[in-house]
N, CA and C atoms as a LAMMPS dump frame, in Angstrom:
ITEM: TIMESTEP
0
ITEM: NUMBER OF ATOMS
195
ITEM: BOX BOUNDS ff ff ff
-5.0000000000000000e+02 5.0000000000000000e+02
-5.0000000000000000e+02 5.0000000000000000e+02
-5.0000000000000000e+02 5.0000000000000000e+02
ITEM: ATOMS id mol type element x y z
1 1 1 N -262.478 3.505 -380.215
2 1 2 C -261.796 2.266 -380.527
3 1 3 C -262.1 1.881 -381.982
4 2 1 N -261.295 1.347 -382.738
5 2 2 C -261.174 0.769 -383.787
6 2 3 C -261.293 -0.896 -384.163
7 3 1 N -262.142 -1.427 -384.057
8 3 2 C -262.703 -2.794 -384.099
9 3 3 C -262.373 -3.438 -385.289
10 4 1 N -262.131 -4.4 -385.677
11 4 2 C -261.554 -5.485 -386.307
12 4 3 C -262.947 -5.81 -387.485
13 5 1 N -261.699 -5.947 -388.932
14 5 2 C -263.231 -5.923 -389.685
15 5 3 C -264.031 -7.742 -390.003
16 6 1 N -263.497 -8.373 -388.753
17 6 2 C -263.675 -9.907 -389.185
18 6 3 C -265.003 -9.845 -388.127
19 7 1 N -266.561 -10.458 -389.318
20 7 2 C -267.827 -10.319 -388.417
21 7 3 C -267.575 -10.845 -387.282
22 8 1 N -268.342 -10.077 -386.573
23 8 2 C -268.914 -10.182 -384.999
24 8 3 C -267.348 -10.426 -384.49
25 9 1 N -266.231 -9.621 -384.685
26 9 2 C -264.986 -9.594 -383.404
27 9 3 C -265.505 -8.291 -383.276
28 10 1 N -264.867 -7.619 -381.815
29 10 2 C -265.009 -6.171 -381.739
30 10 3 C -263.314 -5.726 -381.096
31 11 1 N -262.715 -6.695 -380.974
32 11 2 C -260.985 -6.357 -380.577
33 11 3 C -260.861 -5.202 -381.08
34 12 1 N -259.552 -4.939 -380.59
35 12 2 C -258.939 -3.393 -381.206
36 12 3 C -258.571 -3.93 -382.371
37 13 1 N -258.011 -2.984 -383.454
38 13 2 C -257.597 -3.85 -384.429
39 13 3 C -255.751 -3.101 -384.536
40 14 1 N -254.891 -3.907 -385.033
41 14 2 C -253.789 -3.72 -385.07
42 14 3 C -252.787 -3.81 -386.392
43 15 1 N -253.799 -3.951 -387.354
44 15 2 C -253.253 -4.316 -388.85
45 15 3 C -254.345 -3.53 -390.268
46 16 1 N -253.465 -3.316 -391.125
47 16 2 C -254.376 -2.832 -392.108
48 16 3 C -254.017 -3.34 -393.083
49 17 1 N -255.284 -3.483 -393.577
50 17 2 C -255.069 -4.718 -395.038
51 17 3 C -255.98 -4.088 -395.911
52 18 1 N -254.856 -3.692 -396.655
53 18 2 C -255.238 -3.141 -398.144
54 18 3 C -255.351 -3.543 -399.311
55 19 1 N -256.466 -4.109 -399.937
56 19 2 C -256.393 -5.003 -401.007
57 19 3 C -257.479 -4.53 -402.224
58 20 1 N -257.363 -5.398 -403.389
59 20 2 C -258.231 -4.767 -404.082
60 20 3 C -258.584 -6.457 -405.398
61 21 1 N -259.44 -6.016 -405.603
62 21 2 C -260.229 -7.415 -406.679
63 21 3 C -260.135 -6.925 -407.929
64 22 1 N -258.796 -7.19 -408.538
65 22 2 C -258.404 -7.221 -410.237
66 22 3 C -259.3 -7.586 -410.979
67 23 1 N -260.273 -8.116 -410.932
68 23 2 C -260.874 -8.742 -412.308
69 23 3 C -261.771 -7.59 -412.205
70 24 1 N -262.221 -7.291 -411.113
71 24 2 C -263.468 -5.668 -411.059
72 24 3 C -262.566 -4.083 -410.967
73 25 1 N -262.082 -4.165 -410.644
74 25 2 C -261.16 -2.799 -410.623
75 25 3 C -259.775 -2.737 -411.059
76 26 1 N -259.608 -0.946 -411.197
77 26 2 C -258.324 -1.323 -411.88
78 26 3 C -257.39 -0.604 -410.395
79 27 1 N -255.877 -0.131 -410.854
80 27 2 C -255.257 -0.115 -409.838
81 27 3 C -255.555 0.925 -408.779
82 28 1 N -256.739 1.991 -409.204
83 28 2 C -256.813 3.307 -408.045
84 28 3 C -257.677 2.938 -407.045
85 29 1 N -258.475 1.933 -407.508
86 29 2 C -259.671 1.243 -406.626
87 29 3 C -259.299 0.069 -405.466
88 30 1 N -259.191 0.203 -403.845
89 30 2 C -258.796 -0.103 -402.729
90 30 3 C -259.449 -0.645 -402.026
91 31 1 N -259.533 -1.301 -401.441
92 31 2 C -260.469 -1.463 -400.126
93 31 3 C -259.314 -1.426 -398.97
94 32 1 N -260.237 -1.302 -397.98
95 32 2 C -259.132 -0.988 -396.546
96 32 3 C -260.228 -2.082 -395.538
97 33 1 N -259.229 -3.089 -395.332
98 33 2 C -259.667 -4.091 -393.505
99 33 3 C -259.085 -3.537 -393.034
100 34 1 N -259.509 -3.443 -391.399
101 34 2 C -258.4 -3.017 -390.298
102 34 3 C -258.573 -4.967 -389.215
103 35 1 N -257.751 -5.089 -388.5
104 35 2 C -257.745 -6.675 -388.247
105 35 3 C -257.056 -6.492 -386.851
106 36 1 N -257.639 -7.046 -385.968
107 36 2 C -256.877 -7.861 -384.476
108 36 3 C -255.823 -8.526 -384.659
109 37 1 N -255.361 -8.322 -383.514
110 37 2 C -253.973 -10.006 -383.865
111 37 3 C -254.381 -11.164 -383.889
112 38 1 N -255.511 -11.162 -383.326
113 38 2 C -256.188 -12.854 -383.448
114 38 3 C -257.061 -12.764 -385.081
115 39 1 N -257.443 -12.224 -385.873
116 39 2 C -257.559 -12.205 -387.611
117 39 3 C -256.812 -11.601 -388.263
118 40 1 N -255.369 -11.118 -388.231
119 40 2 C -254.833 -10.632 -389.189
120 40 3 C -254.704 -11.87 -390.426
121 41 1 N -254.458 -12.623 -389.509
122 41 2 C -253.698 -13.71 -390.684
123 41 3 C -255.209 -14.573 -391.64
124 42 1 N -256.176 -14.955 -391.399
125 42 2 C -256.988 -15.258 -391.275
126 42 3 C -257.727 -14.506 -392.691
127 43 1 N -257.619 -13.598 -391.934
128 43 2 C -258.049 -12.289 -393.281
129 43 3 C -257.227 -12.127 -394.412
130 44 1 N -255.983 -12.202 -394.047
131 44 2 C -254.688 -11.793 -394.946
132 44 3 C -255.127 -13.262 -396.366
133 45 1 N -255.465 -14.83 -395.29
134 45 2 C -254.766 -15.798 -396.271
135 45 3 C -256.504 -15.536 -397.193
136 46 1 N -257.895 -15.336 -396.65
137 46 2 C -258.527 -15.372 -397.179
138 46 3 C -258.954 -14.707 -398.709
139 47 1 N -258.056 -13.29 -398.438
140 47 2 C -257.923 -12.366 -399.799
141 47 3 C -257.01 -13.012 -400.77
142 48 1 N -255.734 -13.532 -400.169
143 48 2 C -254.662 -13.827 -400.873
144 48 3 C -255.105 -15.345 -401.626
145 49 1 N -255.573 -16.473 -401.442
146 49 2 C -255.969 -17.332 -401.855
147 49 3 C -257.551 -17.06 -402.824
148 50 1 N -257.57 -15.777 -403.047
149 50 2 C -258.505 -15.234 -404.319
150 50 3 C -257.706 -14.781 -404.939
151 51 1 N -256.516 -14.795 -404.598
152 51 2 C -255.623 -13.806 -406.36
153 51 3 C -255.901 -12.388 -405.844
154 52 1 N -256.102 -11.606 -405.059
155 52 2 C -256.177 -10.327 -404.459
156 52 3 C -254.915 -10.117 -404.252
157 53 1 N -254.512 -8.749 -404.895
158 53 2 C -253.281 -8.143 -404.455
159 53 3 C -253.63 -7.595 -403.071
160 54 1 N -252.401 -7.679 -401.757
161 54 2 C -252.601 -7.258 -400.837
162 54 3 C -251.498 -6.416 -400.058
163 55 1 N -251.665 -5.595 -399.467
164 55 2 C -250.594 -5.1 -398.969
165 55 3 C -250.91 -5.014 -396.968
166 56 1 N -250.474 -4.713 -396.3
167 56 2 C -250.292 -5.168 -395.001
168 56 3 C -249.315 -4.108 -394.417
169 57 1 N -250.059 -3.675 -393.458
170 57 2 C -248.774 -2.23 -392.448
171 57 3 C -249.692 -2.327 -390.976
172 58 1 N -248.854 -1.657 -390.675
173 58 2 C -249.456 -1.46 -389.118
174 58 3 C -251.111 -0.507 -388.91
175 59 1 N -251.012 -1.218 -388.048
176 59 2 C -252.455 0.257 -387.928
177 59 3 C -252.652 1.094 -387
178 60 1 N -252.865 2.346 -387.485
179 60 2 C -252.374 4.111 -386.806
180 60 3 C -253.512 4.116 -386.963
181 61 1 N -254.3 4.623 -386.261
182 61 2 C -255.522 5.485 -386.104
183 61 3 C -254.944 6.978 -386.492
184 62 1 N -255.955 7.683 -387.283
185 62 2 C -255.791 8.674 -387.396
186 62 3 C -255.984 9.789 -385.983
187 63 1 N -255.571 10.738 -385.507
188 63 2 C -255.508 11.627 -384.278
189 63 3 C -257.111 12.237 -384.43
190 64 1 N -258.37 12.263 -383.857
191 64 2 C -258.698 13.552 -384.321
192 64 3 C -259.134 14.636 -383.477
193 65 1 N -259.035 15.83 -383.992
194 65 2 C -258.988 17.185 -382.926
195 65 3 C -260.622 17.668 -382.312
């Protein structure tokens, strides 16, 4: 299972939030949240109300063999 990166939730998580802090990095440098439906938004407004570029897609677990 894939747990939600908002402390102490352990939900599945269902969102990926990709963002990154302009004033410290430039554009190759990422960070990756993965988020529940109960913190996507939560998380989303907390980056975005720092001036963090963010981007937002579904979340796929990768398969592995």
């Amino acid at each position: 299972m894939h747990e939600c990166s908002r402390a102490g939730c352990r939900a599945e998580a269902t969102t990926t939030i990709t963002w990154r802090n302009p004033k410290i990095h430039d554009e190759s440098r990422k960070k990756v949240w993965i988020a529940c439906d109960a913190h996507n938004t939560f998380l989303i407004e907390f980056l975005t109300s720092r001036g963090f570029p963010v981007e937002v897609t579904p979340f796929i677990p990768e398969e592995t063999a």
